[in-house]
C-alpha positions in Angstrom: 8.0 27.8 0.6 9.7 28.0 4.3 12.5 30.3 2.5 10.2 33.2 1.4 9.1 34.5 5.1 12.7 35.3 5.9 13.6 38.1 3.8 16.3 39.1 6.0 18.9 36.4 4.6 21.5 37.1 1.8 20.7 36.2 -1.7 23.3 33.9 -1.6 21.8 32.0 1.5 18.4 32.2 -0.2 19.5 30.5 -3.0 21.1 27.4 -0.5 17.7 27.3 0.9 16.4 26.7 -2.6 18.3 24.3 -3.5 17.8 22.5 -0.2 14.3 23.1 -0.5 14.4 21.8 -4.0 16.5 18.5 -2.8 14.1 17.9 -0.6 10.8 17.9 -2.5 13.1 15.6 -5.0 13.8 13.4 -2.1 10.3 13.4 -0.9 9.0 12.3 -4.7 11.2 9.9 -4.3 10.1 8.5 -1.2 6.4 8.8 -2.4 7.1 6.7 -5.2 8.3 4.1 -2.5 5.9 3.9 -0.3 3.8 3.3 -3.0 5.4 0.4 -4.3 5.8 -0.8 -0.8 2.2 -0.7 -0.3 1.3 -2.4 -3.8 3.9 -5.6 -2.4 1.7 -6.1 0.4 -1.0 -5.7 -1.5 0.0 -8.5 -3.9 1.2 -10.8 -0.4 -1.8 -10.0 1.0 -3.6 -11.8 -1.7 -1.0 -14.6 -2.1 -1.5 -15.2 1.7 -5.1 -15.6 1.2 -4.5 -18.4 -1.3 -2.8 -20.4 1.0 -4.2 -19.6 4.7 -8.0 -19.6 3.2 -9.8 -22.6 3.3 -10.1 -24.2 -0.3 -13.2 -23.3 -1.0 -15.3 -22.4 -4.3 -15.5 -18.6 -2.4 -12.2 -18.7 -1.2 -10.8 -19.6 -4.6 -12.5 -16.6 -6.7 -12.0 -14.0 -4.3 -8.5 -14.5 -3.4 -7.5 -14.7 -7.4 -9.7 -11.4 -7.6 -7.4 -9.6 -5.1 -4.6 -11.0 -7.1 -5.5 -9.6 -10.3 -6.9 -6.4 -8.9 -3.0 -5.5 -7.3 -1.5 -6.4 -10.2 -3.4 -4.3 -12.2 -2.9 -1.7 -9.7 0.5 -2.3 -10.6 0.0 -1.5 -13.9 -1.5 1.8 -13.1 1.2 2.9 -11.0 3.8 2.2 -13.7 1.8 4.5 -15.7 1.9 7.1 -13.7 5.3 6.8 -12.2 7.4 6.4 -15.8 5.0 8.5 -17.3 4.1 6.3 -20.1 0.9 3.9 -21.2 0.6 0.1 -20.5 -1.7 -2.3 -22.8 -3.9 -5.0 -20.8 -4.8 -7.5 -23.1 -7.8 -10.5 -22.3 -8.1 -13.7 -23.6 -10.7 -14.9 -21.5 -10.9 -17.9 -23.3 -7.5 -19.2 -22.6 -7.3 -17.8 -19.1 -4.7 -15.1 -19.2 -4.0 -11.2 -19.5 -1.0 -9.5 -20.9 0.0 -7.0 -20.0 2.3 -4.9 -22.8 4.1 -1.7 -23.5 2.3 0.5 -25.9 4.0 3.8 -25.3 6.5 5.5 -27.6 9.7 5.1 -25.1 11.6 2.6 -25.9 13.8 2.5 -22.4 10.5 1.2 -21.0 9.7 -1.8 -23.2 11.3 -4.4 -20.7 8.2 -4.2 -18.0 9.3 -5.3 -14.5 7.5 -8.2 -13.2 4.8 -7.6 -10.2 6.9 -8.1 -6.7 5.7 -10.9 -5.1 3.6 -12.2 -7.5 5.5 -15.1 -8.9 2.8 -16.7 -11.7 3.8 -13.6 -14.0 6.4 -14.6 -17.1 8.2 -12.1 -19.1 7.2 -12.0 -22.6 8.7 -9.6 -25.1 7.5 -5.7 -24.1 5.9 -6.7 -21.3 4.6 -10.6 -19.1 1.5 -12.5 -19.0 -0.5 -13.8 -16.5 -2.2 -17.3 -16.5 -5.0 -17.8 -14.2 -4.2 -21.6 -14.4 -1.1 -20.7 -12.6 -2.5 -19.5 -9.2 -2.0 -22.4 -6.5 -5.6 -22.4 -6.0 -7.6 -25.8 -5.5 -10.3 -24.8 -8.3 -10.4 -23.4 -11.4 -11.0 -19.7 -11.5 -11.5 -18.4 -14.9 -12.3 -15.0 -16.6 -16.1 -14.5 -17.5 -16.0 -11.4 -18.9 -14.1 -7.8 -19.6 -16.5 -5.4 -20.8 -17.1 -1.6 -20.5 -20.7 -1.1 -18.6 -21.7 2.4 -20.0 -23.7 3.9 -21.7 -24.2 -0.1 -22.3 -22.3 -3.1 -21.7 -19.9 -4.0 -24.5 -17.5 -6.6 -24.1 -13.5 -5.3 -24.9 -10.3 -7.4 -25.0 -7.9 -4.3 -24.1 -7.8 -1.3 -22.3 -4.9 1.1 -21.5 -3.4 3.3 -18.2 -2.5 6.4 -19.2 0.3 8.7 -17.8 -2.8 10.1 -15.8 -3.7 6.7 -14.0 -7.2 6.7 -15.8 -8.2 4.0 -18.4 -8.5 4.2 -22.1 -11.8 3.8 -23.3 -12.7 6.7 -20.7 -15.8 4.2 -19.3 -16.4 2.4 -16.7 -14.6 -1.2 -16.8 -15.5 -4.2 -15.1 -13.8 -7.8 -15.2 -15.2 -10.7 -14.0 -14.0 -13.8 -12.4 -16.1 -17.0 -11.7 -15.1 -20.9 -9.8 -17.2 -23.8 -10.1 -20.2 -24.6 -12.1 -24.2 -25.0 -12.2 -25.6 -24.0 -8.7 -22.1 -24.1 -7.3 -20.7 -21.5 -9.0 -19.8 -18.2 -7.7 -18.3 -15.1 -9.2 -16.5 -11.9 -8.4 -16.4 -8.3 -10.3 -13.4 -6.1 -10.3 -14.8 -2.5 -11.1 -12.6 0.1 -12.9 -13.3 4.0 -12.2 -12.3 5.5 -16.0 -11.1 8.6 -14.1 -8.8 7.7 -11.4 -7.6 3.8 -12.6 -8.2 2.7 -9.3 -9.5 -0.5 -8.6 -13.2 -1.9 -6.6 -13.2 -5.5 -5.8 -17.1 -6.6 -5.2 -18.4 -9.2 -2.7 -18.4 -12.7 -4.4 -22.4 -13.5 -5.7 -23.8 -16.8 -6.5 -25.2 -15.4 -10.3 -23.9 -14.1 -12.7 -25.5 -10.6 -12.9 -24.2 -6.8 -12.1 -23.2 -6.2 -8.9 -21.9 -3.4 -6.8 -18.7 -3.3 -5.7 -17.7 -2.8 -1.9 -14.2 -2.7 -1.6 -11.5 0.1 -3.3 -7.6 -0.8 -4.2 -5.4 2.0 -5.2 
């Protein structure tokens, strides 16, 4: 836009501008998309770090896995957006793990990269799988629940990012994690705007019940 208030220069200079103009909004995309990915690898050794320097508690436990899961899955998003395709996370609440899967129609983007830094993922065809089991925590720290919360809470094993960074169903998502049993037990939600994709990691709460979240992720 710099180019068009100097109407004095040749055509031929105007279209150098252009092209240098054009060069650098490419380089600047470029850059973008690294700074991004930059700030999603501290993200995800921000929340390995607090695995190891917290102490081992019941809290500690289910609020540092829900960082964990929360940057990977901002992850996720921003592989959406940035190859413009759609990735499948799939629950199994049961046996403690997500997938998470290529489900868009582009082949060249069927081999999913692994998270950086977050060294419990394993390749599995189209995509890798997380294991909760797998994070050097001193508890357990299963998943409770993955259910949309309106109009009324439904539980779901899957939802998608789209090209657009929102979630597929369009509704509000939340996921949540629990450590420790009985009166002990404590549990965290992970809240999913449908618009946006990005991520709200609550405070942990000693019930199991709805809770607002605090804390955003992008």
């Amino acid at each position: 836009m710099e180019h068009a208030s100097h109407p004095r220069g040749t055509g031929h200079r105007r279209g150098a501008g252009a092209n240098r103009g054009s060069a650098r909004t490419r380089y600047r995309a470029g850059w973008t998309f690294i700074e991004l990915a930059v700030a999603l690898i501290v993200l995800v050794v921000a929340a390995a770090m607090a695995i190891t320097s917290l102490s081992h508690t019941i809290v500690a436990d289910v609020r540092a896995a829900a960082e964990v899961v929360a940057s990977d899955l901002a992850y996720v998003r921003q592989l959406a957006v940035a190859n413009g395709t759609t990735y499948e996370v799939r629950w199994d609440a049961a046996g403690g793990i997500y997938e998470v899967v290529h489900v868009g129609p582009n082949a060249r983007f069927d081999q999913v990269p692994l998270p950086p830094g977050l060294s419990t993922a394993s390749a599995i065809p189209n995509g890798y799988v997380h294991r909760m089991s797998d994070l050097p925590l001193m508890g357990e720290v299963r998943i409770v629940s993955v259910e949309v919360t309106e109009p009324s809470r439904q539980a779901i094993a899957s939802f998608t990012f789209e090209p657009s960074g929102e979630v597929s169903p369009l509704q509000p998502i939340r996921i949540r994690l629990g450590a420790g049993r009985g009166d002990a037990a404590r549990y965290v939600d992970i809240e999913i705007v449908p618009q946006t994709g990005l991520m709200v990691v609550g405070d942990p709460m000693a019930s199991d019940e709805p809770q607002v979240a605090t804390a955003a992720i992008e």
